[in-house]
C-alpha positions as CSV (number, residue, x, y, z in Angstrom):
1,X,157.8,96.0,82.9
2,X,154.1,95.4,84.4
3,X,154.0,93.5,87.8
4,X,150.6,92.2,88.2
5,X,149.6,92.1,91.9
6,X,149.8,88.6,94.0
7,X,146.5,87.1,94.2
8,X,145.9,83.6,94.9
9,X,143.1,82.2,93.0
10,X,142.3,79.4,95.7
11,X,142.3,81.6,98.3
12,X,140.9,84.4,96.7
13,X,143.4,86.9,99.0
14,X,146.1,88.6,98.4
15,X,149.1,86.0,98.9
16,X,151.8,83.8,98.2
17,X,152.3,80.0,98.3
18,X,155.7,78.8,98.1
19,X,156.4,75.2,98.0
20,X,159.5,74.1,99.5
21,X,161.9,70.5,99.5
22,X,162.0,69.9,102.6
23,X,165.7,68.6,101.8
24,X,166.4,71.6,100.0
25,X,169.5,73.8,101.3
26,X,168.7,76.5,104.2
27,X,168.9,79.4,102.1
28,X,167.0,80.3,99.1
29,X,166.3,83.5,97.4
30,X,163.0,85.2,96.3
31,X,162.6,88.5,95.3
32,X,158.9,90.3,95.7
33,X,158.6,93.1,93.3
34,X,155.0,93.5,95.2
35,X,154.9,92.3,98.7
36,X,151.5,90.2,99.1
37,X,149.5,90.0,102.3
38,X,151.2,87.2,103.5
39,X,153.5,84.7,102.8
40,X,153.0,80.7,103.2
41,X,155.5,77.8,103.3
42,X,154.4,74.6,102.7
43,X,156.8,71.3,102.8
44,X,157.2,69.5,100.1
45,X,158.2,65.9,101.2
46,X,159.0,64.6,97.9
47,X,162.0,65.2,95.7
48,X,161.8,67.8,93.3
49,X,164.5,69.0,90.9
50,X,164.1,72.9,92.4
51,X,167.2,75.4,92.3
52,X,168.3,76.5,96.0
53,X,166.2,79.6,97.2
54,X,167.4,82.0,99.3
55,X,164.7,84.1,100.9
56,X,165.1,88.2,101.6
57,X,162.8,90.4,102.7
58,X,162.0,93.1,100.7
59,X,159.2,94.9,102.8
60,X,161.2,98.1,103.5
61,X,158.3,100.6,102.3
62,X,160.5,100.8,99.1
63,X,158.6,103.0,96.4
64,X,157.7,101.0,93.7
65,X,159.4,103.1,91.6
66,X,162.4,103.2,93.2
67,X,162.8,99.3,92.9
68,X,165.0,97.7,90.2
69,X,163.4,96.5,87.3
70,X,163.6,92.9,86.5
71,X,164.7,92.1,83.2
72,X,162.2,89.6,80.9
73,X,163.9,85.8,79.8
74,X,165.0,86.8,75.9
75,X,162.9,85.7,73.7
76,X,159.5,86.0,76.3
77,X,157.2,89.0,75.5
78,X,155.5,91.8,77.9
79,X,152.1,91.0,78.8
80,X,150.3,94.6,78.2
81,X,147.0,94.8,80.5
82,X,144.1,94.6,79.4
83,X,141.9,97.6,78.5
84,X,139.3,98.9,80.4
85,X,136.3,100.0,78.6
86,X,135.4,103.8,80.2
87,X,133.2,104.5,82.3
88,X,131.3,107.0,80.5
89,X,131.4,108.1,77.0
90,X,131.7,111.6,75.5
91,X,128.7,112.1,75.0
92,X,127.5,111.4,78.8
93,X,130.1,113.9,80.2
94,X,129.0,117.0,78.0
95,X,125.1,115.7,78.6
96,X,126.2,115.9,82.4
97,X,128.0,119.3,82.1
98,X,125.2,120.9,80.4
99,X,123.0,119.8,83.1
100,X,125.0,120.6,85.7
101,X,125.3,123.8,84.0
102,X,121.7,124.2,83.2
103,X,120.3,123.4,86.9
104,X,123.2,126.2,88.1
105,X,122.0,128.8,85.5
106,X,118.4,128.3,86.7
107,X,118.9,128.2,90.4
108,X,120.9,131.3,89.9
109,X,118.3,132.9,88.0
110,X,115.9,132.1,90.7
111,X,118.2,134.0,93.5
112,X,118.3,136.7,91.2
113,X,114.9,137.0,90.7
114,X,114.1,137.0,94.5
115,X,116.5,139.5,95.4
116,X,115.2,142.1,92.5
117,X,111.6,141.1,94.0
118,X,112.9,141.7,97.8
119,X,114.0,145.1,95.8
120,X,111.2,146.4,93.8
121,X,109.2,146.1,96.8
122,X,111.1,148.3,98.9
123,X,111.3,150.8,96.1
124,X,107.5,150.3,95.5
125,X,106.9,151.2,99.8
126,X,109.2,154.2,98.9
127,X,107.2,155.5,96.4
128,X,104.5,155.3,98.2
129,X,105.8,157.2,101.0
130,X,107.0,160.0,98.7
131,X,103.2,159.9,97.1
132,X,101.9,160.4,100.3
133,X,104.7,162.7,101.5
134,X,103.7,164.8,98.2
135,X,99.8,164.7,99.1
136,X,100.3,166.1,102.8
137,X,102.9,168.5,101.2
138,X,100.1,169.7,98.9
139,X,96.8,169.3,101.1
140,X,99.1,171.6,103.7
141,X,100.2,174.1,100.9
142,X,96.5,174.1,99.9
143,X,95.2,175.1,103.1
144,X,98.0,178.0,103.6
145,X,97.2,179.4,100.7
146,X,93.4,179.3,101.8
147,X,94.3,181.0,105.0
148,X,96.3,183.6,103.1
149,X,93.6,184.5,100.7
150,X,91.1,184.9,103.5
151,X,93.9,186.9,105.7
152,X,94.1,189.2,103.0
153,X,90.5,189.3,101.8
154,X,89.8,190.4,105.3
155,X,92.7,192.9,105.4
156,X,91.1,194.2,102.5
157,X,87.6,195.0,103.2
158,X,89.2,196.3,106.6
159,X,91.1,199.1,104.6
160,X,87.9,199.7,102.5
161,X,85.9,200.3,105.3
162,X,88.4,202.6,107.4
163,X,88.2,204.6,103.7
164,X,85.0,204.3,103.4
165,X,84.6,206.3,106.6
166,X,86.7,208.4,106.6
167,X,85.4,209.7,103.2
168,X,81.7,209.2,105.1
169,X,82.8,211.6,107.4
170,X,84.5,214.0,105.6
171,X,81.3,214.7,102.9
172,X,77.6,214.0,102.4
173,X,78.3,212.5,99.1
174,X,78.8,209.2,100.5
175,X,75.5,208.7,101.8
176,X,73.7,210.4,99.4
177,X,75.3,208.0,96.9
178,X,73.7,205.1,99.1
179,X,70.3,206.3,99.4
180,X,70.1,206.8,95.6
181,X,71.6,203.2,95.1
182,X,69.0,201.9,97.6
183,X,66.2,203.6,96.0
184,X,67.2,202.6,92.5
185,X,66.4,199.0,93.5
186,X,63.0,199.2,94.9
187,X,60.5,200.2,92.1
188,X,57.7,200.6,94.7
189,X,54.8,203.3,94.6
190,X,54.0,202.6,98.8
191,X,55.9,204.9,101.4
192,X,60.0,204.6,101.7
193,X,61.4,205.7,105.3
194,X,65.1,205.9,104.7
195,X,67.1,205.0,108.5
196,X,70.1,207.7,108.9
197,X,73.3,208.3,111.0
198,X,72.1,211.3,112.9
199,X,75.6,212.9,112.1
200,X,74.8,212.2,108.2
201,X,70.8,213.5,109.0
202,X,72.0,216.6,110.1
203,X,74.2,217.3,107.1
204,X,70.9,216.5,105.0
205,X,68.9,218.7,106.5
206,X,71.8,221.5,106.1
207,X,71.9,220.4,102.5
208,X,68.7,220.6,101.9
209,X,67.9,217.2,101.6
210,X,69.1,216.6,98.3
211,X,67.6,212.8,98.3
212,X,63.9,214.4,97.5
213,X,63.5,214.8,94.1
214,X,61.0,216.5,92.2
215,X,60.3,213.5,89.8
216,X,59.7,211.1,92.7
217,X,56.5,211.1,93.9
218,X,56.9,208.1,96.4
219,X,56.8,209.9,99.9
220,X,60.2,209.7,101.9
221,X,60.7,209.8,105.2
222,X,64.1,210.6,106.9
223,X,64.9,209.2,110.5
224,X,67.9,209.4,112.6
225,X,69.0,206.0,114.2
226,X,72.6,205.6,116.1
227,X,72.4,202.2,114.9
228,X,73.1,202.8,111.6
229,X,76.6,203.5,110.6
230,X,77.4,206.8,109.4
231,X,77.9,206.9,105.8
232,X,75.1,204.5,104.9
233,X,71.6,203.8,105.1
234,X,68.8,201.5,106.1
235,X,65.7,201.4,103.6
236,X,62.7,200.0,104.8
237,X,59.5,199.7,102.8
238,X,56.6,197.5,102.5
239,X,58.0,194.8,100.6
240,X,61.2,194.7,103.5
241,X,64.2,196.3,104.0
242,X,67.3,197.0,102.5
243,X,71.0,197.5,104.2
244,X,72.9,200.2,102.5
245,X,75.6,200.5,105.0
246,X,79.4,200.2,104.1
247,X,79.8,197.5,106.0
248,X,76.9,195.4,104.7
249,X,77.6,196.0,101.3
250,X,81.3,195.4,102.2
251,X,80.6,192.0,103.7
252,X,78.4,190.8,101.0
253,X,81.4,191.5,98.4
254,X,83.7,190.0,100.6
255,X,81.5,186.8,101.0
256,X,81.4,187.0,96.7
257,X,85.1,187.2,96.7
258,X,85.8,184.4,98.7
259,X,83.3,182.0,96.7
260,X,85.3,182.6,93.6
261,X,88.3,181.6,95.3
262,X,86.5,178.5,96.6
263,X,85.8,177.6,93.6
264,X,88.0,175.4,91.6
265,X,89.5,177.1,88.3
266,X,88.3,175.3,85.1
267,X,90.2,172.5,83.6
268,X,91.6,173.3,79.8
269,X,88.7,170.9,78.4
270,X,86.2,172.9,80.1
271,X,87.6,175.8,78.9
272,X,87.7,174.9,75.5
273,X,84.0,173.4,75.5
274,X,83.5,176.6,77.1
275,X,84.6,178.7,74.1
């Protein structure tokens, strides 16, 4: 059975009015299914044909429940409440979820996409520190192997030289080999005076100066100079003069040497345009 909550329409609160002869008996009885707010009595001073009321108090907290149900007079009907239309329709809640669920799928998409950003930019400061890890690594390597080549390119023409003289010192051929060389280059008619080791001027002379040849007709003049390493010679003539010492000649290959390594190899295009 529906109790409908006490509400006085006068008043407009939440309470009862009970109306009571003032010649009624003492005790009356009223049962409140729903307690109101308050309770007024009010005297009636004229007669009334009104049942005697006995008043009890029913405001123990009982749960509403809990309470006995009060049968309806037979024949009288239950009162059903009146509908409430909804609040919202269908159609607004699933338009609210998908835009609830929308705005959460784009604000997550937007955390996402600042945390990969915060990301790719300390892999892109990474990469950058390998590339320039990888540069030193290489300009470093380069300049090792620059130091090496030279190393050896010296230790080289140090071992050619010590040959060199030895083999100088050991036989005339060495020199006489140079003079020829020297005179090979300078197609001269004038006067050629050709700067000796004394060591390797003696060994001429012993020789009998094989340097003079019948079919040259330039005159030759032989010197001995201490300045001039044994095993080579100095040529002087009028157009200038030309260092045919081991050492020289040495140093000039070594110089040729380490211009070639200077020297970039050539790319595969170039190679191929090349060919």
């Amino acid at each position: 059975m529906h109790r409908p909550a006490w509400h006085n329409p006068c008043t407009g609160s939440n309470e009862a009015i009970l109306r009571i002869q003032c010649a009624m008996p003492t005790q009356a009885k009223i049962i409140l299914f729903e307690p109101p707010a308050r309770i007024r009595i009010l005297r009636d001073y004229h007669a009334r044909d009104v049942e005697p009321l006995a008043l009890e108090d029913f405001s123990d907290d009982t749960p509403l429940e809990d309470r006995p149900e009060e049968s309806l007079p037979e024949g009288s009907e239950s009162v059903a409440p009146p509908q409430q239309e909804p609040l919202f329709t269908i159609e607004q809640v699933q338009q609210e979820v998908q835009t609830a669920y929308d705005r959460g799928f784009a604000e997550g998409q937007e955390v996402a996409t600042a945390v990969l950003e915060t990301e790719l930019r300390a892999l892109t400061e990474r990469v950058r520190s390998l590339d320039s890890a990888i540069l030193e690594l290489q300009r470093q390597y380069a300049q090792a192997i620059e130091r090496t080549e030279h190393v050896a390119l010296d230790l080289a023409a140090t071992i050619a030289r010590a040959i060199l003289r030895i083999e100088a010192e050991r036989s005339i051929e060495c020199v006489v080999a140079q003079a020829h060389a020297a005179l090979a280059q300078y197609h001269g008619k004038d006067a050629v005076t050709i700067r000796l080791h004394p060591a390797d001027y003696n060994a001429l002379e012993k020789a009998g100066n094989p340097l003079v040849s019948a079919h040259d007709s330039r005159p030759i003049t032989f010197v001995a100079d201490p300045a001039v390493e044994q095993g080579g010679c100095i040529l002087e003539t009028a157009l200038g003069t030309f260092d045919a010492q081991l050492a020289t000649q040495l140093e000039r290959a070594r110089s040729i040497i380490a211009e070639h390594l200077r020297t970039p190899p050539p790319s595969p295009d170039e190679q191929s345009n090349a060919v």
